[in-house]
C-alpha positions as YAML, in Angstrom:
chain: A
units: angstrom
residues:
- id: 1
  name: UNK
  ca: [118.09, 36.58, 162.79]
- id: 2
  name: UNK
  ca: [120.90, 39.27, 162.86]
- id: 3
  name: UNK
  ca: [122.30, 39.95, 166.62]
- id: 4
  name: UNK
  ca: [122.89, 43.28, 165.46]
- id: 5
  name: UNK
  ca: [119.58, 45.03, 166.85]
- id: 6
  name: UNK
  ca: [120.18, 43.53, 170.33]
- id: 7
  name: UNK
  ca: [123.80, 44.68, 170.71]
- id: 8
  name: UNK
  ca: [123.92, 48.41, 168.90]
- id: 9
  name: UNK
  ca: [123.19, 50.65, 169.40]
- id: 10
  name: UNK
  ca: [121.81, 51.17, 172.71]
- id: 11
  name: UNK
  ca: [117.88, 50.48, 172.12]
- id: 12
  name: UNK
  ca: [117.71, 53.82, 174.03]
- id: 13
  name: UNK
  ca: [119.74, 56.07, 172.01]
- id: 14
  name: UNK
  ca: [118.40, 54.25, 168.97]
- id: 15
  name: UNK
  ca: [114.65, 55.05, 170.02]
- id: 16
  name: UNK
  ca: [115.95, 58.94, 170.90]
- id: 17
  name: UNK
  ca: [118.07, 58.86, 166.97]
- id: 18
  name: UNK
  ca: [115.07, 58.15, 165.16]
- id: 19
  name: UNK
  ca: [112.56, 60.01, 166.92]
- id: 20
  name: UNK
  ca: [114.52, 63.04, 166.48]
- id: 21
  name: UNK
  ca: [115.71, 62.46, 162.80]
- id: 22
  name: UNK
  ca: [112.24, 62.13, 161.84]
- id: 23
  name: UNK
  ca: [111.11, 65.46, 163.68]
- id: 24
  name: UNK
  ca: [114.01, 67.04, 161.97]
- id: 25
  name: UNK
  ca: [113.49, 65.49, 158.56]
- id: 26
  name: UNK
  ca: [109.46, 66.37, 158.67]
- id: 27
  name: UNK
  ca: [110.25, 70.29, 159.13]
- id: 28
  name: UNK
  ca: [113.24, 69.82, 156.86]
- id: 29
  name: UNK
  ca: [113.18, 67.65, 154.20]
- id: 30
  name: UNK
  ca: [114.06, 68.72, 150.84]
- id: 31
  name: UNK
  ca: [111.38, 68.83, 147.71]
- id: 32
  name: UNK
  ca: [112.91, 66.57, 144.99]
- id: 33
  name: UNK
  ca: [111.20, 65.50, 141.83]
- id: 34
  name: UNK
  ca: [112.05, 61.79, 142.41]
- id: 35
  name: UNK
  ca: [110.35, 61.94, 146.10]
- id: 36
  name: UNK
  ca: [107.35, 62.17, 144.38]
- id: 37
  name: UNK
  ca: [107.05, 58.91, 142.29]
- id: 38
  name: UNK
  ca: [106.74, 55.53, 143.44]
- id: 39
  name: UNK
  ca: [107.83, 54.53, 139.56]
- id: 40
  name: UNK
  ca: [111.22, 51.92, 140.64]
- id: 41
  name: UNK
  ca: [112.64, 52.52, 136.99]
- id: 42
  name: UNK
  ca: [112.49, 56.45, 138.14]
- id: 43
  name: UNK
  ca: [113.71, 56.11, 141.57]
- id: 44
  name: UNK
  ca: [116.50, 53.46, 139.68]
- id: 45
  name: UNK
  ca: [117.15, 56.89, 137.22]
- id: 46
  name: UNK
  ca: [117.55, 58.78, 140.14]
- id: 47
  name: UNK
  ca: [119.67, 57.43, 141.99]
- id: 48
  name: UNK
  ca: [122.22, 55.76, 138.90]
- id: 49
  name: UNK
  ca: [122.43, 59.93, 138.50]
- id: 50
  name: UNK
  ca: [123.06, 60.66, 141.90]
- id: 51
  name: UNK
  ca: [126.27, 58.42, 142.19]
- id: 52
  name: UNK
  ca: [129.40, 61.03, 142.84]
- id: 53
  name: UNK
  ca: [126.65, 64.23, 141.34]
- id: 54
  name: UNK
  ca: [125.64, 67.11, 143.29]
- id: 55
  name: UNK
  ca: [121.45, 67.07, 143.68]
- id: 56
  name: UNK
  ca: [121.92, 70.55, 141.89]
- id: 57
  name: UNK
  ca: [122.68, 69.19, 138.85]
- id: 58
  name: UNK
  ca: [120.65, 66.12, 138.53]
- id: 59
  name: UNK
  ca: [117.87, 67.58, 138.95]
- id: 60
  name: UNK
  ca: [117.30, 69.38, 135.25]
- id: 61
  name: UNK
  ca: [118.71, 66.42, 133.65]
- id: 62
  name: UNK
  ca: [116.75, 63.63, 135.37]
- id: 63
  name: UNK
  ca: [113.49, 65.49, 133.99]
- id: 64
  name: UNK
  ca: [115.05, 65.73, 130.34]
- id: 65
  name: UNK
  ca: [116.11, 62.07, 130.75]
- id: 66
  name: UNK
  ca: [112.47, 60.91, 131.95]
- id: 67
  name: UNK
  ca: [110.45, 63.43, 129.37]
- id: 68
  name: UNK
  ca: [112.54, 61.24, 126.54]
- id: 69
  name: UNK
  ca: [112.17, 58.30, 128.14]
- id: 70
  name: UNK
  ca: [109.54, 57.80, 130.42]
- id: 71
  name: UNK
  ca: [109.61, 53.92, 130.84]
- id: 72
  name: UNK
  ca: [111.80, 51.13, 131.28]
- id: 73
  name: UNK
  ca: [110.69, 50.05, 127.23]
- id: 74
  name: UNK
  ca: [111.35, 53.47, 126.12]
- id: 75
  name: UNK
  ca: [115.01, 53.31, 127.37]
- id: 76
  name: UNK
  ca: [115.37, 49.91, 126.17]
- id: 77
  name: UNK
  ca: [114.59, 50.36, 122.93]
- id: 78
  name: UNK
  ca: [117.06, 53.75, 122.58]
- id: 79
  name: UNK
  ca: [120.18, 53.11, 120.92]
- id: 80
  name: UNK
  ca: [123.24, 53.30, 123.92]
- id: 81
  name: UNK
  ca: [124.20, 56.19, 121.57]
- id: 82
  name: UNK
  ca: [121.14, 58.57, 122.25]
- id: 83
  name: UNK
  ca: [121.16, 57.44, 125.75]
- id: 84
  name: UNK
  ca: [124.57, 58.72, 126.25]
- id: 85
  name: UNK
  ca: [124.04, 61.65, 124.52]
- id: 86
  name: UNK
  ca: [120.94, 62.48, 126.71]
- id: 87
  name: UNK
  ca: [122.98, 61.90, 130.32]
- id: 88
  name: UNK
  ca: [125.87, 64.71, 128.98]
- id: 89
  name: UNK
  ca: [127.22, 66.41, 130.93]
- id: 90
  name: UNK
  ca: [126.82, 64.59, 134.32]
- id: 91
  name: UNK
  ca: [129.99, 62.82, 133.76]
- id: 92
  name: UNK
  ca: [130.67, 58.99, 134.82]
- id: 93
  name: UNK
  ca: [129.50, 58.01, 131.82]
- id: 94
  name: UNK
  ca: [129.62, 54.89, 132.10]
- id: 95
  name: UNK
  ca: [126.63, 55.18, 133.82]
- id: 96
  name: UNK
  ca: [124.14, 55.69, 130.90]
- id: 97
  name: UNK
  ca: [125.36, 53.04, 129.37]
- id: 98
  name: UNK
  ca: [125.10, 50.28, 132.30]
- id: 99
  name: UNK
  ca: [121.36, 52.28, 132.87]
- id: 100
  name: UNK
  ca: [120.58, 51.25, 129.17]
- id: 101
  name: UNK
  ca: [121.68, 47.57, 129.77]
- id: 102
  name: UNK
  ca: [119.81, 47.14, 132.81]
- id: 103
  name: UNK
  ca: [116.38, 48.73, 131.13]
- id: 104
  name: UNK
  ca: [117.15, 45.80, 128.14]
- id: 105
  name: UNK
  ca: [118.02, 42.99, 130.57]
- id: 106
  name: UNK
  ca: [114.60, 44.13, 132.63]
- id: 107
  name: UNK
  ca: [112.79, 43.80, 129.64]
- id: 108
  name: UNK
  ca: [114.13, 41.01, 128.41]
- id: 109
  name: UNK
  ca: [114.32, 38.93, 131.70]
- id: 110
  name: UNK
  ca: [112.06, 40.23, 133.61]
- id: 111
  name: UNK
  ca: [109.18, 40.81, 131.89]
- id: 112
  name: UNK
  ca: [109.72, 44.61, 131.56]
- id: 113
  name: UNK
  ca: [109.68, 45.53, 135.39]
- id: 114
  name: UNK
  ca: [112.20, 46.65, 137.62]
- id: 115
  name: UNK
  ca: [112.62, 43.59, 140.56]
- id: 116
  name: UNK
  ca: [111.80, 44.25, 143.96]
- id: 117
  name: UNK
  ca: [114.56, 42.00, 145.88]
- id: 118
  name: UNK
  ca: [118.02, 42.72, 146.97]
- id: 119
  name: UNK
  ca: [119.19, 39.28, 145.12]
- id: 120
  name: UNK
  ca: [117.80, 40.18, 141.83]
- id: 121
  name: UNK
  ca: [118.66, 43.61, 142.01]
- id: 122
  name: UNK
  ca: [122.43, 43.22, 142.97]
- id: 123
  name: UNK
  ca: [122.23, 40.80, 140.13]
- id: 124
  name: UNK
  ca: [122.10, 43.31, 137.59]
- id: 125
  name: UNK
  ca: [125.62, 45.13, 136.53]
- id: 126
  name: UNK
  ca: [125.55, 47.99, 137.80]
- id: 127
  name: UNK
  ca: [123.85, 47.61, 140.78]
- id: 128
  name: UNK
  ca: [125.17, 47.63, 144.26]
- id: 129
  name: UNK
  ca: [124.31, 47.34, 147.05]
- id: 130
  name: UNK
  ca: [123.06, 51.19, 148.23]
- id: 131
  name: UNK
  ca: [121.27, 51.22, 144.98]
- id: 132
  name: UNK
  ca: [119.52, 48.39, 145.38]
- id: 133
  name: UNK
  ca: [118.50, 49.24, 148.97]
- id: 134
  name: UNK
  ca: [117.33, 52.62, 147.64]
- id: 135
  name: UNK
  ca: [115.14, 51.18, 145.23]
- id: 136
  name: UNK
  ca: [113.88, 48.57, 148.02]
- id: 137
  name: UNK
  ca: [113.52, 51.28, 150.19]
- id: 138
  name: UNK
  ca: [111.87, 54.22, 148.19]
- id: 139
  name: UNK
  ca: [109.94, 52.35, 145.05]
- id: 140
  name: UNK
  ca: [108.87, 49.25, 147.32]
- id: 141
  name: UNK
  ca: [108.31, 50.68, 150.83]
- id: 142
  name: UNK
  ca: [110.69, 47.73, 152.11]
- id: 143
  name: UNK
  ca: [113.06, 47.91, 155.01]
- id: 144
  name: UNK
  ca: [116.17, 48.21, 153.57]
- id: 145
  name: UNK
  ca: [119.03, 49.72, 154.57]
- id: 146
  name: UNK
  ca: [121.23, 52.59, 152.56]
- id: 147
  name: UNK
  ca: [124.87, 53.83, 152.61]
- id: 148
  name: UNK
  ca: [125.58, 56.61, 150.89]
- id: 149
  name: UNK
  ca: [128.32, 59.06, 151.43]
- id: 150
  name: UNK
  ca: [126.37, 61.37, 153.90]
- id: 151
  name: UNK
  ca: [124.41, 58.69, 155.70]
- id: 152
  name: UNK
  ca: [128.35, 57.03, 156.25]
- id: 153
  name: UNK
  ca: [129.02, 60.11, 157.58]
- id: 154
  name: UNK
  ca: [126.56, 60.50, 160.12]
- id: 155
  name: UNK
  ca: [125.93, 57.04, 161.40]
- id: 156
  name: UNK
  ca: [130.49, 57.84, 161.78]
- id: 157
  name: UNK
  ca: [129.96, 60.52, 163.40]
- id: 158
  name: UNK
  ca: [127.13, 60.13, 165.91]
- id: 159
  name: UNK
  ca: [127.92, 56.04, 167.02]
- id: 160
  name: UNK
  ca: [131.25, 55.84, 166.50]
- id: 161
  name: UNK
  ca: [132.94, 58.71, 167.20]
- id: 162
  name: UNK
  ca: [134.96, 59.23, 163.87]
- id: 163
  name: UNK
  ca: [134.76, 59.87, 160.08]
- id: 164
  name: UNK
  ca: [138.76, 57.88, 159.94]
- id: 165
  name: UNK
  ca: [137.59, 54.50, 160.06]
- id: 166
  name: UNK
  ca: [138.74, 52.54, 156.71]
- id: 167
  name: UNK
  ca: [138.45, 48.99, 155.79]
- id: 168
  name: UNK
  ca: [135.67, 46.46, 155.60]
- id: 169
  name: UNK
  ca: [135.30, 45.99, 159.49]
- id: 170
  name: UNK
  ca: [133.95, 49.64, 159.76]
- id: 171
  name: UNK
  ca: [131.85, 49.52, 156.82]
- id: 172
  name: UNK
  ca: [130.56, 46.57, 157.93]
- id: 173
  name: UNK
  ca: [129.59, 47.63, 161.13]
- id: 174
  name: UNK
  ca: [128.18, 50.51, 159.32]
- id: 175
  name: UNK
  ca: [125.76, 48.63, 156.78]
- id: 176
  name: UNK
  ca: [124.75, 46.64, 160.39]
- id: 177
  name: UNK
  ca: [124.10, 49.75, 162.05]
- id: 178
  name: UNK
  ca: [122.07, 50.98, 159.02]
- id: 179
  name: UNK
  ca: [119.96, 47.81, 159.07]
- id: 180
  name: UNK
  ca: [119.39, 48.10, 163.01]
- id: 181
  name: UNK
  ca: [118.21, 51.56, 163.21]
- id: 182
  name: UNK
  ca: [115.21, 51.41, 160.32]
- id: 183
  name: UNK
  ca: [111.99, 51.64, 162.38]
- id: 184
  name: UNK
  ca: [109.75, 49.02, 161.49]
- id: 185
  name: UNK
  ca: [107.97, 49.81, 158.42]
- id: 186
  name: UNK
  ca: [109.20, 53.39, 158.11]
- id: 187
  name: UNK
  ca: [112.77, 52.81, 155.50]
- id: 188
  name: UNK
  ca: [111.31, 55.48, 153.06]
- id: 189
  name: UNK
  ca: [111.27, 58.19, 155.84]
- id: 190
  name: UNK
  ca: [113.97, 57.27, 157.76]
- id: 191
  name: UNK
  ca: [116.38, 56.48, 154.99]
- id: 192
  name: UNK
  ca: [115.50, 59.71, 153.05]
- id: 193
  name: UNK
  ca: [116.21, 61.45, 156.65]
- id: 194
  name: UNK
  ca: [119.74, 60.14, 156.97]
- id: 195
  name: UNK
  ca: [120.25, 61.41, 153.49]
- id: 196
  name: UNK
  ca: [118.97, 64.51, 154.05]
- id: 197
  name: UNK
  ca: [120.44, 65.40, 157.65]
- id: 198
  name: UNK
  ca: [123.89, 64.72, 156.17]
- id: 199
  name: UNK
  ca: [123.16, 67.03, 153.31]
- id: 200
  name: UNK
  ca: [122.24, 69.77, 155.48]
- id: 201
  name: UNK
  ca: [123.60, 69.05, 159.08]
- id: 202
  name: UNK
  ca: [125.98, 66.90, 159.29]
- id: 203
  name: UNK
  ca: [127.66, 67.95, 156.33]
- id: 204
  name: UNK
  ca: [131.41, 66.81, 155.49]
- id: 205
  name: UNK
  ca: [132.39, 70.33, 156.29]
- id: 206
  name: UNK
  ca: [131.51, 72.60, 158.86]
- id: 207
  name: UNK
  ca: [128.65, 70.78, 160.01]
- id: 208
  name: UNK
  ca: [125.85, 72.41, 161.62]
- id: 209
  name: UNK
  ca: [126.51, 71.15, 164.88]
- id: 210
  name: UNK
  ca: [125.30, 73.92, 167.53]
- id: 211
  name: UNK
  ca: [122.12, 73.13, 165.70]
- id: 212
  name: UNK
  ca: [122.28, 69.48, 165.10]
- id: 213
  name: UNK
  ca: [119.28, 67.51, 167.55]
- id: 214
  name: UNK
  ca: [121.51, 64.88, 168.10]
- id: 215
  name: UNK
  ca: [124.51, 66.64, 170.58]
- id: 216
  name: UNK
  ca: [123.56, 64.80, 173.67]
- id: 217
  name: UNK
  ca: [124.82, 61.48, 172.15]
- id: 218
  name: UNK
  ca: [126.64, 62.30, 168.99]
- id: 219
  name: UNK
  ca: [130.11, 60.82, 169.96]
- id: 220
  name: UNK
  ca: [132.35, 63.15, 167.41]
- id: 221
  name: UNK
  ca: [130.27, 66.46, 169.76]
- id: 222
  name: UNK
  ca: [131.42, 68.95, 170.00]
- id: 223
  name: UNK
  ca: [134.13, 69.75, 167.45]
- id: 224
  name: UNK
  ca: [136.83, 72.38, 167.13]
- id: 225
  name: UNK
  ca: [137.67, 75.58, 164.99]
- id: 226
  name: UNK
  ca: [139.15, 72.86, 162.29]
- id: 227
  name: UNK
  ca: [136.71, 70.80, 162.29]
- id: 228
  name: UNK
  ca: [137.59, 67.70, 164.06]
- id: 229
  name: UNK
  ca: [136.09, 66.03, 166.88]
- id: 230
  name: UNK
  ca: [137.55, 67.22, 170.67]
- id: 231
  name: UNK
  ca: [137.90, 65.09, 173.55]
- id: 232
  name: UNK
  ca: [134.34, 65.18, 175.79]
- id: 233
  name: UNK
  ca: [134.58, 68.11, 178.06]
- id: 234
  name: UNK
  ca: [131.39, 66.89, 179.93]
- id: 235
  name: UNK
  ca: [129.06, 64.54, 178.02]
- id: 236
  name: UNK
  ca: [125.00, 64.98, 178.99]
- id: 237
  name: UNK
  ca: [123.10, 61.74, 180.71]
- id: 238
  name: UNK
  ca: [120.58, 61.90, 178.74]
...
């Protein structure tokens, strides 16, 4: 067992993180077409879109991708051609094309189903490891831990006191930190959450701070006119 959930973060702060993430995220939480499938070859659509793409703009095309192909066979069976042709003009497109070979090697290997462990998923080209704990996390209720640009950011921000740190010590520490907050049981909310708060609040620039639930223990709180963290004036208890 990982000796990550008995050293960080403080089991404290952790309890007082989630419980306010999910209040925010239950008043907050914004209505996407993929929150509203359990499908993993959707959620896997999804999220092979959302890589470096504004929500904005997926959204259209992931419902013109999934009203032409609506299963895993469907996409399989499309020449890499069409499917390219369908993801313009969301750019990286490389992308369709590794999509396309995962839906043949799923097929083909898998008996036409999208797997539902890490291992198999990371297996696939294409996958990493954020997608594979999105699909874990979202399509198979498991709990898995994400790390996407915004929930980087705020895990950063709020435990460790900076959005600087580089190298794969920090990120590290970061996946850990991930993987020690999930509540037991609760990765779809809690994951979707993080995603969300650092869409909307803790945002990359001018975040939302006088407004943000977690000031009392955010360590990068309160921040200046340009938008980097100050030095604690006087930090709350509690």
């Amino acid at each position: 067992m990982s000796s990550v959930n008995h050293h960080f973060p403080d089991p404290v702060i952790r309890r007082k993180f989630r419980q306010r993430l999910l209040r925010w995220y239950a008043r907050h939480q914004r209505d996407l077409p993929w929150r509203k499938t359990s499908d993993p070859y959707k959620i896997l659509v999804s999220e092979v879109m959302l890589q470096q793409t504004q929500v904005d703009r997926v959204i259209p095309k992931y419902k013109e991708f999934l009203r032409k192909y609506p299963t895993l066979q469907e996409l399989a069976g499309a020449s890499v051609g069409d499917v390219e042709a369908t993801w313009r003009p969301l750019g990286y497109n490389i992308r369709p094309v590794r999509l396309h070979a995962i839906a043949q090697e799923a097929v083909g290997r898998h008996r036409g189903k999208i797997p539902d462990s890490l291992e198999e998923l990371q297996a696939f080209k294409g996958i990493g490891r954020y997608t594979a704990g999105a699909v874990m996390s979202f399509a198979f209720r498991k709990d898995a831990p994400i790390l996407d640009t915004n929930v980087k950011r705020v895990l950063q921000r709020v435990f460790l006191g900076s959005t600087n740190g580089n190298g794969s010590k920090p990120l590290k520490r970061l996946w850990d930190l991930s993987a020690a907050l999930i509540p037991k049981g609760k990765a779809y909310d809690f994951n979707q959450a993080l995603m969300d708060f650092g869409a909307l609040i803790c945002t990359a620039r001018k975040p939302n701070c006088p407004n943000c639930p977690m000031q009392p223990f955010c360590l990068s709180y309160p921040w200046d006119k340009d938008n980097t963290p100050c030095p604690k004036l006087q930090r709350p208890s509690k």
